[in-house]
Backbone bond lengths (Angstrom), bond angles and torsions (degrees), N, CA, C in turn:
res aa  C-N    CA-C-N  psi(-1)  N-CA   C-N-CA  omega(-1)  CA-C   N-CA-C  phi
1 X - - - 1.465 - - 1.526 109.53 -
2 X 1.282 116.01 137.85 1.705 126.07 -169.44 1.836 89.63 -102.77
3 X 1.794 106.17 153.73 1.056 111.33 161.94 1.681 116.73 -105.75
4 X 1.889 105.91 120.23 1.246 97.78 -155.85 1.902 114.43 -62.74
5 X 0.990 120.02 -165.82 1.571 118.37 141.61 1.395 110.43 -91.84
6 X 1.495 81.22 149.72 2.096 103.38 -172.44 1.289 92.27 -67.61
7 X 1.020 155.19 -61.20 1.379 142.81 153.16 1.954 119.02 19.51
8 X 1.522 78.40 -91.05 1.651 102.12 -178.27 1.868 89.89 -51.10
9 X 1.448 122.12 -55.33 1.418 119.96 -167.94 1.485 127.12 -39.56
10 X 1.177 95.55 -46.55 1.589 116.92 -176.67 1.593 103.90 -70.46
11 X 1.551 119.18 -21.33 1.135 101.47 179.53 1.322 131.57 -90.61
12 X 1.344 80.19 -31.28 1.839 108.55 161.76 1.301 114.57 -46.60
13 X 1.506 117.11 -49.92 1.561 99.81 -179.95 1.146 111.71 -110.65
14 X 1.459 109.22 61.49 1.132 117.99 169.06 2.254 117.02 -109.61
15 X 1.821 63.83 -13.43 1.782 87.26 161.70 1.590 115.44 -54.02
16 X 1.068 107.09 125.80 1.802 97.54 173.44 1.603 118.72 -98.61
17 X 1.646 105.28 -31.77 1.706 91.93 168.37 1.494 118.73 -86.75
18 X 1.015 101.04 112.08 1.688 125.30 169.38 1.459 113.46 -2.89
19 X 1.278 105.85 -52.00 1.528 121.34 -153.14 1.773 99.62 -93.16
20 X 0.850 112.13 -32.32 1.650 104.33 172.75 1.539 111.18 -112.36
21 X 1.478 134.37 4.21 1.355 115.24 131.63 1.504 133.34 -84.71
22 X 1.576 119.85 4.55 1.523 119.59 160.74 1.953 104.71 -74.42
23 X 1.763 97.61 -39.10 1.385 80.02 -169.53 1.690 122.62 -73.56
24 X 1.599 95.47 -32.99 1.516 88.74 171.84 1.598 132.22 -82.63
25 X 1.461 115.60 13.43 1.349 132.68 168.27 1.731 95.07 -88.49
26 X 1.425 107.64 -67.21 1.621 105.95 173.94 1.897 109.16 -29.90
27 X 1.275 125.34 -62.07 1.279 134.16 -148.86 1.642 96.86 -74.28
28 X 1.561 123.82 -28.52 1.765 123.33 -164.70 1.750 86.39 -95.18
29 X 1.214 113.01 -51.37 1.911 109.27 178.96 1.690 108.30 -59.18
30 X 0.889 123.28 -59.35 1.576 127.78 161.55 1.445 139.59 -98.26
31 X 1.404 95.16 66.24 1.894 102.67 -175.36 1.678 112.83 -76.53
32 X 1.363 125.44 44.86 1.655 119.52 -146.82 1.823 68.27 -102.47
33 X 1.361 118.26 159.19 1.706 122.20 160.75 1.730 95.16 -152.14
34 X 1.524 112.73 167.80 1.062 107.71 -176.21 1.614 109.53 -135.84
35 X 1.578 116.14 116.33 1.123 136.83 170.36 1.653 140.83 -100.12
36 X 1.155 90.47 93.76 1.934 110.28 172.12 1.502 77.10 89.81
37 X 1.651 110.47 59.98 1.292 95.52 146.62 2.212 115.75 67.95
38 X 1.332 89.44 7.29 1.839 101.06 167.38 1.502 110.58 -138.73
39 X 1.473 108.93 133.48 1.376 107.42 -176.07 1.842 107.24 -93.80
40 X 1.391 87.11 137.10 1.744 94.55 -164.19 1.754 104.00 -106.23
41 X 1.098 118.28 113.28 1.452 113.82 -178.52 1.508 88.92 -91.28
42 X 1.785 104.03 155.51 1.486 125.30 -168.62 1.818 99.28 -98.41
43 X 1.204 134.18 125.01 1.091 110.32 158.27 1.291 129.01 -57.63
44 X 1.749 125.38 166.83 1.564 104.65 -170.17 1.079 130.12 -73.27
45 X 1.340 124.76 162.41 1.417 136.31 -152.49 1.384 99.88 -78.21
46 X 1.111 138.49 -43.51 1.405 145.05 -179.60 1.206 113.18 -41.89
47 X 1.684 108.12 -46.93 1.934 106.70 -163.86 1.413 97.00 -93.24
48 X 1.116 130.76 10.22 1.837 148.94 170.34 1.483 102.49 -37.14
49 X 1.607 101.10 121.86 1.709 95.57 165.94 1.917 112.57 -80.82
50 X 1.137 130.25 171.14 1.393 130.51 158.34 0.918 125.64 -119.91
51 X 1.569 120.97 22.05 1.238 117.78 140.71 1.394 102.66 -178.60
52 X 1.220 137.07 160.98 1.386 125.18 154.77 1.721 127.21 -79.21
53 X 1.307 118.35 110.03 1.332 105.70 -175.73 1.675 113.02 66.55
54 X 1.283 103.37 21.84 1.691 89.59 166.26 2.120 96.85 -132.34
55 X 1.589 87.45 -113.34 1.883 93.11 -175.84 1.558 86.29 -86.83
56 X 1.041 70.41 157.81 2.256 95.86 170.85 1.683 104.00 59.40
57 X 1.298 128.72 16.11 1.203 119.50 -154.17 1.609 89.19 -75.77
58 X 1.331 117.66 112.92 1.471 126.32 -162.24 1.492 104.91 166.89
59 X 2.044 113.11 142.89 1.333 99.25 147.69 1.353 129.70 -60.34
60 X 1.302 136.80 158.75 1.296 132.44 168.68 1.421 102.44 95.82
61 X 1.471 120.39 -32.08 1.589 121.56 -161.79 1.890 118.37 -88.82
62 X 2.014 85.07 36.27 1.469 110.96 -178.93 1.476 98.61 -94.61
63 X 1.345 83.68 -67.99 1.785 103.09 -174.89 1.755 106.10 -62.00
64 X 1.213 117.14 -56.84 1.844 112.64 169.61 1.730 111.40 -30.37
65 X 1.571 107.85 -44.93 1.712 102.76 -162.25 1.993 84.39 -90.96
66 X 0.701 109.72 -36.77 1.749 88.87 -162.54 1.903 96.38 -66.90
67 X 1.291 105.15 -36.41 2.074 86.92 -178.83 1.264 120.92 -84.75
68 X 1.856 118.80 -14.35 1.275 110.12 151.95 1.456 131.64 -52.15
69 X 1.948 105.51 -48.72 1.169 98.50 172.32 1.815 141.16 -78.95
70 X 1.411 101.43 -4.06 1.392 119.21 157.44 1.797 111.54 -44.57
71 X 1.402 73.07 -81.55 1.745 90.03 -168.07 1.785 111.53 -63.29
72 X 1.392 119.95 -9.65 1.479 112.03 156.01 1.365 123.58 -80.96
73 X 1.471 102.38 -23.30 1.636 110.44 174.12 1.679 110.72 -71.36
74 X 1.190 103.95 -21.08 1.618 106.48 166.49 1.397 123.22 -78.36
75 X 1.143 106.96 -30.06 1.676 119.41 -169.32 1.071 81.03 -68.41
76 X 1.696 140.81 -69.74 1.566 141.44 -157.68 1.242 87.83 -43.77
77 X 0.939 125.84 -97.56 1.720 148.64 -163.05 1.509 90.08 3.36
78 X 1.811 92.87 -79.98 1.505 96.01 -152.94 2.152 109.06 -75.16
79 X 1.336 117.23 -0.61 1.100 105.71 133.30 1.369 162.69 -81.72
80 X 1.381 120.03 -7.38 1.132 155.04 164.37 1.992 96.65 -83.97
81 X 1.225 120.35 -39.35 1.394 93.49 176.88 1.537 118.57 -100.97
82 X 1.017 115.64 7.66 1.401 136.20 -174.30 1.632 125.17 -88.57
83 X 2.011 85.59 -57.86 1.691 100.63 154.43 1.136 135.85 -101.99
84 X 1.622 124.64 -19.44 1.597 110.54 147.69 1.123 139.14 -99.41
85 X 1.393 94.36 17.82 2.048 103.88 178.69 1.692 93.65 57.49
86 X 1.360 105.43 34.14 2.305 91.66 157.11 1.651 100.76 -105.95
87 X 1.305 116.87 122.07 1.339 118.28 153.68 1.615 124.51 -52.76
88 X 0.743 140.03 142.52 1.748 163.03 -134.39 1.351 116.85 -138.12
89 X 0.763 130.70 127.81 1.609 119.57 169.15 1.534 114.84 -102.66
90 X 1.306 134.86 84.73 1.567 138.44 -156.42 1.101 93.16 -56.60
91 X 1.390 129.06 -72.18 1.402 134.32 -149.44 1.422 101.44 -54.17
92 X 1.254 147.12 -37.65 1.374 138.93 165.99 1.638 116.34 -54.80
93 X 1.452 108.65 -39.75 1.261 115.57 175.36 1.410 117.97 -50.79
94 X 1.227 102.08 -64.64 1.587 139.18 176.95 1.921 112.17 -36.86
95 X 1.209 93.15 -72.94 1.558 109.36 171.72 1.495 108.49 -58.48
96 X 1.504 118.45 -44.90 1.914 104.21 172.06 1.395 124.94 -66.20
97 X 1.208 107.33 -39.40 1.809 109.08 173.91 1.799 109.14 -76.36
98 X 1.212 113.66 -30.41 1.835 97.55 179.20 1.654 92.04 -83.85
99 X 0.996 133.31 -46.71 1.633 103.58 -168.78 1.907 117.17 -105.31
100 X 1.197 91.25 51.32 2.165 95.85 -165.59 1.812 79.64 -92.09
101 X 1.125 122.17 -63.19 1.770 146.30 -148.53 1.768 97.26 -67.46
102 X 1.790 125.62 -25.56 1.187 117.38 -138.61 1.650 126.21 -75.75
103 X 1.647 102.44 7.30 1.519 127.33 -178.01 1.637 107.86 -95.88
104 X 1.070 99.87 -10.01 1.363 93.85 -160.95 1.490 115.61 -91.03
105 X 1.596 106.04 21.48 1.421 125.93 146.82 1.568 127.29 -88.03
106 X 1.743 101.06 -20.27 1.400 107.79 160.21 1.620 128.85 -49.44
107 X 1.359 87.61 -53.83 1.704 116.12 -144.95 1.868 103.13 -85.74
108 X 1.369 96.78 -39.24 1.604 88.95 172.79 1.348 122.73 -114.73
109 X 1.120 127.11 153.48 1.377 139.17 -144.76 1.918 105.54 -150.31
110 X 1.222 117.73 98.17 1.352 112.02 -153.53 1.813 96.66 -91.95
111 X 1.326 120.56 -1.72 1.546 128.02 161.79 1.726 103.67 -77.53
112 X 0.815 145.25 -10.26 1.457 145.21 -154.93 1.654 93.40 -101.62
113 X 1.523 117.41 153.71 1.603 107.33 174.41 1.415 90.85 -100.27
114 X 1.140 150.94 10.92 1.301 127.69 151.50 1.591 129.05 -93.73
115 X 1.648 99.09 -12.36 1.341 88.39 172.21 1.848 106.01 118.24
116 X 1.397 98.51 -41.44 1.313 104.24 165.96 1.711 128.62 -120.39
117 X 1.819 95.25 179.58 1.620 76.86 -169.72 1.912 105.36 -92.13
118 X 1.700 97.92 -164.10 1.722 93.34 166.20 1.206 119.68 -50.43
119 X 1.556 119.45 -34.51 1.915 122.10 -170.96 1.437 106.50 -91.84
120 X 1.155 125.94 -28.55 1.343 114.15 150.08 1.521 161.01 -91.66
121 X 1.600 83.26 16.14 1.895 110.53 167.40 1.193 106.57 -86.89
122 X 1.589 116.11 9.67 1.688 102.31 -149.08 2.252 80.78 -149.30
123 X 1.045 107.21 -42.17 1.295 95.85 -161.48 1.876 107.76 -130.22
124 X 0.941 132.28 132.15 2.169 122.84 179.70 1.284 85.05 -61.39
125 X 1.300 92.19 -179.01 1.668 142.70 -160.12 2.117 80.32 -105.39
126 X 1.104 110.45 -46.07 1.896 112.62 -164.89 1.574 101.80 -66.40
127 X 1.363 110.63 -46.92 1.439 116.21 -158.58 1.898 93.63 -66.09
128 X 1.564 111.99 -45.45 1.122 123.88 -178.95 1.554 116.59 -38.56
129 X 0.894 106.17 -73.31 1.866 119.66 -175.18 1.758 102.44 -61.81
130 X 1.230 108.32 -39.02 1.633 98.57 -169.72 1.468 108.62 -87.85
131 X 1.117 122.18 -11.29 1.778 126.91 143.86 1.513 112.65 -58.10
132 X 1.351 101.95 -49.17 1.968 103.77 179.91 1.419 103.22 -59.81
133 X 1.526 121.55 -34.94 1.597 105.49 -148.33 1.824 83.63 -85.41
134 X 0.965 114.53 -54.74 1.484 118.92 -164.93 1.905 115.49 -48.83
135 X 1.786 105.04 -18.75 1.399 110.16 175.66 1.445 107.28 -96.81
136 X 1.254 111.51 -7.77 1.541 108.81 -174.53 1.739 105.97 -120.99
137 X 1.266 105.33 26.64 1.299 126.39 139.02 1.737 95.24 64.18
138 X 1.559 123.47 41.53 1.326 140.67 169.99 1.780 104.05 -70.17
139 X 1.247 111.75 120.53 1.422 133.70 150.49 1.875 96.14 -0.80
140 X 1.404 116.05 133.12 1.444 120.69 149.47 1.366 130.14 -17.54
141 X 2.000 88.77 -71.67 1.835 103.87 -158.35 1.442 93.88 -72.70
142 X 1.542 130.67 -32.67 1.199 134.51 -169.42 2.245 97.11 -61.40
143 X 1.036 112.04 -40.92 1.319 107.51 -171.69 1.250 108.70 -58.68
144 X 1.691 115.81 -52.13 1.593 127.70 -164.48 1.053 106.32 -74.21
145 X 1.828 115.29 -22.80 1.801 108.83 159.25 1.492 104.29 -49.00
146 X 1.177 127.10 -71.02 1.577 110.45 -134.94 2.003 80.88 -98.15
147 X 1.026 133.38 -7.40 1.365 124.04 158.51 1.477 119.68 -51.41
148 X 1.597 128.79 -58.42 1.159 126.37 159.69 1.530 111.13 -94.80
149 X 1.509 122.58 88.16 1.578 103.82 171.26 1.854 76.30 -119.30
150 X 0.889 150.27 -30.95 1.251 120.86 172.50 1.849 120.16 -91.37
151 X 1.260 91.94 47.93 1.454 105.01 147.34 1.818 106.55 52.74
152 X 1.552 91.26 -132.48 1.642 86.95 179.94 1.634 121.98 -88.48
153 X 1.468 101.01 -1.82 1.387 108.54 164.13 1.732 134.52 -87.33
154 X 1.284 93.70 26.33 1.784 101.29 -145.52 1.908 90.17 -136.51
155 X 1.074 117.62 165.53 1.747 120.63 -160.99 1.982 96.11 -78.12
156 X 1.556 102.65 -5.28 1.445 90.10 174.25 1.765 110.67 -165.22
157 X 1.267 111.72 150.56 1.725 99.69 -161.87 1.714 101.34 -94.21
158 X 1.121 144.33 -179.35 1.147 136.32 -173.64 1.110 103.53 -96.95
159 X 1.881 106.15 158.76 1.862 98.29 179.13 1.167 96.71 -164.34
160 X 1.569 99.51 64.73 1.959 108.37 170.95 1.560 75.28 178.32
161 X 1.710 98.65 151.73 1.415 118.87 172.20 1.425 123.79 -47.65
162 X 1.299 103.00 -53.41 1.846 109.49 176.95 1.485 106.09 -50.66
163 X 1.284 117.29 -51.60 1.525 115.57 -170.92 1.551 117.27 -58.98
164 X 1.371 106.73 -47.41 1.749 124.99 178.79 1.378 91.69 -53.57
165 X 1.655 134.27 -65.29 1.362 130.46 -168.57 1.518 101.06 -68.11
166 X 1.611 150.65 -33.38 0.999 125.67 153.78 1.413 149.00 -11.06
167 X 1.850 83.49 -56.82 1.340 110.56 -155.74 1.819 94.51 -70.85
168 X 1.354 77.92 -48.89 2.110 93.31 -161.32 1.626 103.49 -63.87
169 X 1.225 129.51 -12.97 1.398 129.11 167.15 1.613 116.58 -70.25
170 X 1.458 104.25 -36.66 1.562 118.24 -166.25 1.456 106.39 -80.02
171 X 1.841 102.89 -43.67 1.416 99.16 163.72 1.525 137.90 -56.42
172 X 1.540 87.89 -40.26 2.049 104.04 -170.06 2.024 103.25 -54.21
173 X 1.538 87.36 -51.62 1.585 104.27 -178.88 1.927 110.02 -46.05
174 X 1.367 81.36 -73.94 1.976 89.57 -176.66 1.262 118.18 -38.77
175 X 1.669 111.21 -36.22 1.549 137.82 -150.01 2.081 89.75 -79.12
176 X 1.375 105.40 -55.97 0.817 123.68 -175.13 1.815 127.10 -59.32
177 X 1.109 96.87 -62.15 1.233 94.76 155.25 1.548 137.75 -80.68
178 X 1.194 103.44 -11.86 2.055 102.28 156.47 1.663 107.78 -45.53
179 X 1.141 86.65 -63.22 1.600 99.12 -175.83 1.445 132.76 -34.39
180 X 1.579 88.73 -50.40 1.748 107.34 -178.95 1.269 105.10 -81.01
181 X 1.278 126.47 -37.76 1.674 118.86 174.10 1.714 120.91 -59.46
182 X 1.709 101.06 -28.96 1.730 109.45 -167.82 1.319 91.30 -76.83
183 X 1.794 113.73 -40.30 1.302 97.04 -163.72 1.375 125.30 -81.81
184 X 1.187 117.12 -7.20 1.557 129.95 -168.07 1.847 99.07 -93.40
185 X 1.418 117.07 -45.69 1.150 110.49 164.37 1.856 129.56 -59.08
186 X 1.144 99.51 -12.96 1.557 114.66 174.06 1.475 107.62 -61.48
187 X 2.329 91.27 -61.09 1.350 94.15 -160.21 2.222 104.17 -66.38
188 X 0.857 127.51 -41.60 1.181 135.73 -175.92 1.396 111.57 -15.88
189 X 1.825 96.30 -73.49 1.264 142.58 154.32 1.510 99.44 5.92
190 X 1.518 112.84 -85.24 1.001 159.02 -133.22 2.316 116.78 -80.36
191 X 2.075 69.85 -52.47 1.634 80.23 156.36 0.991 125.47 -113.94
192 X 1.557 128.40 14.36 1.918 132.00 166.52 1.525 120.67 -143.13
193 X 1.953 114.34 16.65 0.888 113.09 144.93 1.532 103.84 83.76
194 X 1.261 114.87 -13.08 1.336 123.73 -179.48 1.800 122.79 -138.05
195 X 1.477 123.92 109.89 1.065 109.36 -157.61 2.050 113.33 -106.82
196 X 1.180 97.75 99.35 1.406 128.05 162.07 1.530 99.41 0.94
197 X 1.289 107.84 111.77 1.580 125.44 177.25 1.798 97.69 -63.42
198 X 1.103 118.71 -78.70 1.634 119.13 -164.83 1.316 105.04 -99.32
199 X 1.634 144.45 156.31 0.876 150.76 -139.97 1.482 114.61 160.81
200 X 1.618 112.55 88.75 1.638 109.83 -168.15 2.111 111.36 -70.66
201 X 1.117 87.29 -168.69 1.816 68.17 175.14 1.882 112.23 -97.45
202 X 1.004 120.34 -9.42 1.292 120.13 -175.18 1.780 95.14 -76.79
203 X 1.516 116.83 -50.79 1.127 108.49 176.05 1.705 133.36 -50.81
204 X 1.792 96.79 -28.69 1.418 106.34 170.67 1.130 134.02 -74.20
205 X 1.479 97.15 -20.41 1.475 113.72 -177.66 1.891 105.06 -77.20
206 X 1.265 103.93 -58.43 1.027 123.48 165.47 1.992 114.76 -18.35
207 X 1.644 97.84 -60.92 1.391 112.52 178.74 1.576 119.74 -59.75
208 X 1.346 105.02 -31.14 1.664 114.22 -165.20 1.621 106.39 -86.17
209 X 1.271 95.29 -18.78 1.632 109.60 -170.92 1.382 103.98 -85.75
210 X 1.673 123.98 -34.87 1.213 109.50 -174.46 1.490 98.08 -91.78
211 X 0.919 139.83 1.56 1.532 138.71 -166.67 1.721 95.77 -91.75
212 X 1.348 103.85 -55.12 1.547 126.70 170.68 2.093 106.06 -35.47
213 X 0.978 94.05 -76.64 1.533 102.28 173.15 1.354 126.33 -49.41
214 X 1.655 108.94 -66.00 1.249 120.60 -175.93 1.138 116.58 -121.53
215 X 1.061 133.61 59.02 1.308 142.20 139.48 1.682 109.60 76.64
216 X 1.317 115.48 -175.50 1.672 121.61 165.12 1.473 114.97 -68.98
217 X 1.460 122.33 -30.03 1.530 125.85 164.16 1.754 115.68 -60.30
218 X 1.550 105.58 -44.82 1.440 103.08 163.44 1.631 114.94 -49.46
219 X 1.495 105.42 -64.52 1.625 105.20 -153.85 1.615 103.00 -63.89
220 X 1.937 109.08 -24.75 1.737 85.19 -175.40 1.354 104.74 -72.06
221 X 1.588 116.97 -30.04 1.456 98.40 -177.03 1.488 139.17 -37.70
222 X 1.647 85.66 -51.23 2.000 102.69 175.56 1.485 112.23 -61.71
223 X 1.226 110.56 -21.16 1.623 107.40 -179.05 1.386 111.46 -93.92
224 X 1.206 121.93 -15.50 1.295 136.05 -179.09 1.559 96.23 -67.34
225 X 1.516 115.19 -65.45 1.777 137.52 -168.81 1.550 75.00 -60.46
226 X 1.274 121.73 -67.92 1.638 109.72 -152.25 1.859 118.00 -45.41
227 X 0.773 97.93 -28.27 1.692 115.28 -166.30 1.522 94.04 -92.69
228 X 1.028 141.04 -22.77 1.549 141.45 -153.26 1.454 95.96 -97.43
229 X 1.785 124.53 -25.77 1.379 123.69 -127.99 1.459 83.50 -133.61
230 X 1.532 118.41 -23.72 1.081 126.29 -164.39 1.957 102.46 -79.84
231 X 1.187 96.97 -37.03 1.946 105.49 -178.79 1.897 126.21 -70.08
Protein backbone atom coordinates (compact mmCIF):
# COMPACT_ATOMS: atom_id res chain seq x y z
CA UNK A 1 0.00 0.00 0.00
CA UNK A 2 1.42 3.59 -1.17
CA UNK A 3 0.85 6.72 0.95
CA UNK A 4 -1.20 8.94 -1.28
CA UNK A 5 -0.66 12.82 -1.40
CA UNK A 6 -3.16 14.86 0.69
CA UNK A 7 -3.80 16.42 -2.44
CA UNK A 8 -5.07 13.38 -4.38
CA UNK A 9 -6.79 12.59 -0.62
CA UNK A 10 -8.95 15.38 -0.33
CA UNK A 11 -10.16 14.63 -3.60
CA UNK A 12 -10.93 11.30 -3.09
CA UNK A 13 -13.17 12.01 -0.38
CA UNK A 14 -14.71 14.25 -1.97
CA UNK A 15 -16.62 11.25 -3.39
CA UNK A 16 -19.91 11.08 -1.63
CA UNK A 17 -21.08 7.48 -2.46
CA UNK A 18 -19.29 5.35 -0.12
CA UNK A 19 -18.93 2.53 -2.35
CA UNK A 20 -16.99 4.04 -5.20
CA UNK A 21 -14.77 6.25 -3.08
CA UNK A 22 -13.42 3.04 -1.06
CA UNK A 23 -12.92 1.56 -4.45
CA UNK A 24 -11.15 4.30 -6.06
CA UNK A 25 -9.00 5.07 -2.89
CA UNK A 26 -8.43 1.11 -2.86
CA UNK A 27 -7.33 1.26 -6.74
CA UNK A 28 -4.64 4.77 -6.26
CA UNK A 29 -3.25 2.95 -2.67
CA UNK A 30 -3.09 -0.40 -4.51
CA UNK A 31 -2.57 -0.07 -8.28
CA UNK A 32 -0.53 -3.68 -8.36
CA UNK A 33 -2.62 -5.83 -11.50
CA UNK A 34 -1.42 -8.98 -12.84
CA UNK A 35 -0.33 -9.68 -16.43
CA UNK A 36 0.37 -13.06 -18.27
CA UNK A 37 0.24 -14.41 -15.09
CA UNK A 38 3.09 -11.71 -13.28
CA UNK A 39 2.12 -9.26 -10.80
CA UNK A 40 3.42 -5.82 -11.86
CA UNK A 41 3.69 -3.21 -9.08
CA UNK A 42 3.33 0.55 -10.46
CA UNK A 43 5.96 2.78 -9.26
CA UNK A 44 4.49 5.75 -7.27
CA UNK A 45 2.08 7.85 -8.67
CA UNK A 46 3.62 11.03 -7.51
CA UNK A 47 7.09 10.69 -9.39
CA UNK A 48 4.62 9.87 -12.61
CA UNK A 49 5.54 11.50 -15.86
CA UNK A 50 2.34 13.04 -17.94
CA UNK A 51 3.46 12.54 -20.86
CA UNK A 52 6.54 12.08 -22.78
CA UNK A 53 7.49 15.16 -24.67
CA UNK A 54 4.08 16.57 -24.63
CA UNK A 55 2.02 18.41 -21.32
CA UNK A 56 3.41 17.52 -17.93
CA UNK A 57 6.40 16.06 -19.63
CA UNK A 58 8.08 16.03 -16.09
CA UNK A 59 8.46 13.96 -12.88
CA UNK A 60 5.67 14.86 -10.67
CA UNK A 61 3.68 16.12 -13.84
CA UNK A 62 1.46 12.86 -13.02
CA UNK A 63 0.08 14.01 -9.93
CA UNK A 64 -0.02 18.04 -11.25
CA UNK A 65 -2.34 16.76 -14.39
CA UNK A 66 -4.59 14.32 -12.50
CA UNK A 67 -5.60 17.29 -9.62
CA UNK A 68 -5.84 19.87 -12.21
CA UNK A 69 -8.06 17.74 -14.04
CA UNK A 70 -10.18 16.72 -11.02
CA UNK A 71 -10.82 20.00 -9.81
CA UNK A 72 -11.69 21.36 -13.50
CA UNK A 73 -14.06 18.54 -13.82
CA UNK A 74 -15.68 20.15 -10.82
CA UNK A 75 -15.64 23.62 -11.95
CA UNK A 76 -17.77 22.17 -15.12
CA UNK A 77 -20.12 20.44 -12.92
CA UNK A 78 -20.89 23.21 -10.81
CA UNK A 79 -21.12 25.38 -13.92
CA UNK A 80 -23.20 23.45 -15.97
CA UNK A 81 -25.46 23.04 -12.84
CA UNK A 82 -25.53 26.47 -11.81
CA UNK A 83 -26.08 27.89 -15.39
CA UNK A 84 -28.18 25.39 -17.07
CA UNK A 85 -30.02 23.98 -14.22
CA UNK A 86 -28.57 20.15 -15.51
CA UNK A 87 -27.78 18.16 -12.47
CA UNK A 88 -24.32 16.31 -12.68
CA UNK A 89 -23.30 13.45 -11.08
CA UNK A 90 -19.63 14.55 -9.57
CA UNK A 91 -18.69 11.42 -8.20
CA UNK A 92 -18.58 9.88 -11.73
CA UNK A 93 -16.79 12.90 -12.83
CA UNK A 94 -14.48 12.84 -10.01
CA UNK A 95 -13.54 9.12 -10.04
CA UNK A 96 -12.86 9.34 -14.13
CA UNK A 97 -10.38 12.16 -14.10
CA UNK A 98 -8.37 10.95 -10.75
CA UNK A 99 -7.96 7.43 -11.97
CA UNK A 100 -8.05 7.76 -16.24
CA UNK A 101 -3.86 8.76 -16.13
CA UNK A 102 -3.01 5.95 -13.28
CA UNK A 103 -0.78 3.54 -15.66
CA UNK A 104 1.10 5.91 -16.89
CA UNK A 105 3.75 4.98 -14.37
CA UNK A 106 3.68 1.63 -16.06
CA UNK A 107 4.16 2.55 -19.54
CA UNK A 108 6.94 5.11 -19.37
CA UNK A 109 10.25 4.57 -18.28
CA UNK A 110 12.47 7.76 -18.53
CA UNK A 111 15.87 5.27 -18.39
CA UNK A 112 14.66 3.59 -21.66
CA UNK A 113 15.91 5.40 -25.08
CA UNK A 114 12.53 5.32 -26.27
CA UNK A 115 10.87 6.75 -23.61
CA UNK A 116 8.93 3.80 -22.61
CA UNK A 117 9.03 0.74 -20.64
CA UNK A 118 8.83 -3.22 -21.84
CA UNK A 119 4.78 -2.99 -21.01
CA UNK A 120 4.46 -0.02 -22.71
CA UNK A 121 6.18 -0.69 -26.11
CA UNK A 122 3.76 -3.37 -26.29
CA UNK A 123 0.51 -2.27 -24.51
CA UNK A 124 -1.23 1.94 -23.51
CA UNK A 125 -1.51 3.23 -20.26
CA UNK A 126 -5.84 3.35 -21.54
CA UNK A 127 -6.17 -0.26 -22.40
CA UNK A 128 -4.40 -0.79 -18.90
CA UNK A 129 -6.74 0.86 -16.36
CA UNK A 130 -9.95 0.03 -18.31
CA UNK A 131 -9.03 -3.74 -17.95
CA UNK A 132 -8.31 -2.79 -14.13
CA UNK A 133 -11.57 -0.93 -13.74
CA UNK A 134 -13.74 -3.61 -15.38
CA UNK A 135 -11.86 -6.50 -13.00
CA UNK A 136 -12.23 -4.50 -10.02
CA UNK A 137 -15.75 -4.36 -10.63
CA UNK A 138 -15.90 -0.18 -11.09
CA UNK A 139 -19.41 1.34 -11.77
CA UNK A 140 -20.33 1.43 -15.76
CA UNK A 141 -20.57 5.32 -16.22
CA UNK A 142 -17.30 5.45 -14.20
CA UNK A 143 -15.66 3.10 -17.04
CA UNK A 144 -17.08 5.12 -20.17
CA UNK A 145 -15.63 8.12 -18.20
CA UNK A 146 -12.14 7.29 -18.52
CA UNK A 147 -13.05 5.01 -21.76
CA UNK A 148 -13.92 8.15 -23.73
CA UNK A 149 -11.90 10.96 -21.91
CA UNK A 150 -10.00 11.54 -25.04
CA UNK A 151 -12.94 12.27 -26.89
CA UNK A 152 -12.71 11.71 -30.61
CA UNK A 153 -9.19 10.76 -30.35
CA UNK A 154 -9.59 7.97 -27.88
CA UNK A 155 -11.12 4.10 -28.79
CA UNK A 156 -14.55 5.76 -27.88
CA UNK A 157 -16.27 9.34 -27.82
CA UNK A 158 -18.36 10.11 -24.75
CA UNK A 159 -22.14 9.70 -24.52
CA UNK A 160 -23.40 10.86 -21.09
CA UNK A 161 -22.68 14.23 -19.44
CA UNK A 162 -20.07 13.07 -16.88
CA UNK A 163 -17.99 11.62 -19.65
CA UNK A 164 -18.23 14.83 -22.11
CA UNK A 165 -17.21 16.92 -18.81
CA UNK A 166 -14.41 14.36 -18.26
CA UNK A 167 -13.21 14.59 -21.41
CA UNK A 168 -13.18 18.57 -21.61
CA UNK A 169 -11.23 18.77 -18.23
CA UNK A 170 -8.45 16.36 -19.52
CA UNK A 171 -8.35 18.31 -22.63
CA UNK A 172 -8.47 22.04 -21.12
CA UNK A 173 -5.56 20.77 -18.68
CA UNK A 174 -3.20 18.94 -21.38
CA UNK A 175 -4.29 21.75 -23.88
CA UNK A 176 -3.14 24.10 -21.43
CA UNK A 177 -0.18 23.18 -20.33
CA UNK A 178 1.38 22.10 -23.83
CA UNK A 179 1.23 25.53 -24.42
CA UNK A 180 2.87 26.95 -21.37
CA UNK A 181 5.74 24.51 -21.52
CA UNK A 182 6.32 25.25 -25.62
CA UNK A 183 6.02 28.65 -24.81
CA UNK A 184 8.32 29.15 -21.95
CA UNK A 185 10.85 26.89 -23.64
CA UNK A 186 10.75 29.26 -26.69
CA UNK A 187 11.13 32.20 -24.46
CA UNK A 188 14.38 30.68 -22.69
CA UNK A 189 15.56 29.76 -26.02
CA UNK A 190 15.37 33.06 -27.05
CA UNK A 191 17.08 34.92 -24.16
CA UNK A 192 20.10 32.25 -23.42
CA UNK A 193 20.41 30.70 -26.67
CA UNK A 194 19.89 27.42 -25.18
CA UNK A 195 16.61 25.66 -24.75
CA UNK A 196 16.11 23.85 -21.36
CA UNK A 197 15.69 20.06 -21.70
CA UNK A 198 13.04 19.58 -18.66
CA UNK A 199 10.79 22.22 -17.53
CA UNK A 200 7.86 21.45 -14.94
CA UNK A 201 4.76 23.59 -15.44
CA UNK A 202 4.96 25.84 -12.41
CA UNK A 203 8.41 26.68 -13.67
CA UNK A 204 6.85 27.57 -17.11
CA UNK A 205 4.38 29.39 -15.85
CA UNK A 206 6.64 31.08 -13.75
CA UNK A 207 8.81 31.99 -17.08
CA UNK A 208 5.88 33.44 -19.17
CA UNK A 209 4.88 35.57 -16.30
CA UNK A 210 8.12 37.20 -15.89
CA UNK A 211 8.59 37.74 -19.58
CA UNK A 212 4.83 38.97 -19.46
CA UNK A 213 5.69 41.70 -16.86
CA UNK A 214 9.17 42.46 -17.37
CA UNK A 215 10.22 42.20 -20.44
CA UNK A 216 13.43 40.21 -22.09
CA UNK A 217 15.69 42.28 -19.54
CA UNK A 218 13.51 40.69 -16.79
CA UNK A 219 13.57 37.05 -18.08
CA UNK A 220 17.49 37.23 -18.82
CA UNK A 221 17.90 38.40 -15.46
CA UNK A 222 16.11 35.31 -13.75
CA UNK A 223 18.04 33.08 -15.96
CA UNK A 224 21.10 34.76 -15.39
CA UNK A 225 20.37 34.31 -11.12
CA UNK A 226 19.00 30.90 -12.20
CA UNK A 227 22.21 29.49 -13.59
CA UNK A 228 24.43 31.37 -10.99
CA UNK A 229 22.42 29.63 -8.04
CA UNK A 230 22.12 26.55 -9.83
CA UNK A 231 26.31 25.71 -9.54
Amino acid sequence: MVRLHSELLKLINMIEDKKLRQLVKDFMENPEFELSGIKVKPPPFEEGWGSRGYHHSYKGGLLDHTVACARLGLALCRIVEEVYGCKVDKDVVLASTLVHDIYKTVVYDEDSPSGFSEIGERIDHHTLVISELIRREFPTDVIHGVLAIHGRYGPFSPKTLEALIAHLADKMDSTLCDEVLRAAKSLVKAATEAEPETLTAKQAFDIVLIKQKGGWEALKNSMLWKTKNSK
